[in-house]
C-alpha positions in Angstrom: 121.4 58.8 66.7 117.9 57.3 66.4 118.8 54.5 68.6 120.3 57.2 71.2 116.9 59.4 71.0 114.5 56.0 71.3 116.8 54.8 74.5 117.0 58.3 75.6 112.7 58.3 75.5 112.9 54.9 77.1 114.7 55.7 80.0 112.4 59.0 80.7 109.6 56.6 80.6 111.0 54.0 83.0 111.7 57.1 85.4 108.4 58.3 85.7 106.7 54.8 86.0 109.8 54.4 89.0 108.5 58.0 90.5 104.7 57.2 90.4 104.9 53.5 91.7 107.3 55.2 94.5 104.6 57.5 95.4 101.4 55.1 95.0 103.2 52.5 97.2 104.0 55.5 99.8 100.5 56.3 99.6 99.0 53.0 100.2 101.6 52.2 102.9 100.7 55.3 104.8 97.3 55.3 104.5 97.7 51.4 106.1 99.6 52.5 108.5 97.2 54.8 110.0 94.1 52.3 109.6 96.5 49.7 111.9 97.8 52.2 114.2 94.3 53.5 115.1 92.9 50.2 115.0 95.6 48.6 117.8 96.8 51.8 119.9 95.4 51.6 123.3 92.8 53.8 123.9 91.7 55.9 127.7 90.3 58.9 126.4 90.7 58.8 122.4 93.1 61.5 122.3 96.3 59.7 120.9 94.2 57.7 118.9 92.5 60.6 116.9 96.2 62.6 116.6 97.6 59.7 114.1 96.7 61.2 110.8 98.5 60.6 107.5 100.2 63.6 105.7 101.3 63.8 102.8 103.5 67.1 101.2 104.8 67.7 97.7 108.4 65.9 98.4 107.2 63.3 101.3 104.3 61.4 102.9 104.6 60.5 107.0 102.5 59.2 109.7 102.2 62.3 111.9 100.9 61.4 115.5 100.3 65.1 117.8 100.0 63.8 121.2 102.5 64.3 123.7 103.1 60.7 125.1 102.3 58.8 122.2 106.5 58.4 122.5 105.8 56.8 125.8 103.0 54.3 124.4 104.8 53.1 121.8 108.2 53.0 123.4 107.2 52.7 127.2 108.7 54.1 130.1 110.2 52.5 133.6 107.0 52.4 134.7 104.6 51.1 132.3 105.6 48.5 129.4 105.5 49.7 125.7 102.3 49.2 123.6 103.8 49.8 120.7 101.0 50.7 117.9 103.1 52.7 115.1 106.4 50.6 114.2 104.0 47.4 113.7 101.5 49.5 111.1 105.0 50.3 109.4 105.9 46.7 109.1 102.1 45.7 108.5 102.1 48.2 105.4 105.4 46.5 103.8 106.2 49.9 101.7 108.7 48.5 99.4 106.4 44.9 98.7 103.5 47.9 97.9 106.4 50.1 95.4 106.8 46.4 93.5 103.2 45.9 92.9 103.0 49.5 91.5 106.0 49.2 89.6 104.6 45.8 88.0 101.1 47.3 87.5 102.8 50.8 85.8 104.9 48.4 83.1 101.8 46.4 82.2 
């Protein structure tokens, strides 16, 4: 029974440290995401730009981007060629390399 209770305690502990380095490595990889986004999206009048803003809610984090063509910047249309800004900030922010580095940090 004592061996049960200590890998019962164990286990809790390895869950948490796997939740907070989950949610430090979402945090980080949002926040970069936003700093790339607004450093490369083409900018006219500032508009799009200042829409991408990071949110973050009790059960999930997201780049949020309130500006009704950003679709058609990032994915272009038949008449102008995409200028993609957002899906490279994703890949620039490499969430799950950013979860590892938590995760090793949390066990030291």
């Amino acid at each position: 029974m004592k061996g049960q209770a200590v890998l019962s305690s164990r286990l809790q502990s390895l869950s948490r440290h796997a939740a907070e380095a989950a949610q430090i490595g979402g945090r980080e990889a949002m926040h970069e995401t936003v700093r790339y986004a607004k450093q490369v999206v083409p900018v006219r009048t500032g508009r799009l730009k200042s829409s991408i803003m990071p949110v973050e809610k009790e059960s999930y984090m997201e780049v949020s981007v309130h500006c009704p063509y950003a679709v058609y910047v990032e994915m272009g249309t038949r008449f102008m060629s995409a200028q993609p800004y957002l899906l490279p900030g994703v890949h620039q922010a490499d969430y799950f390399a950013r979860v590892a580095r938590a995760w090793k940090e949390a066990m030291k």
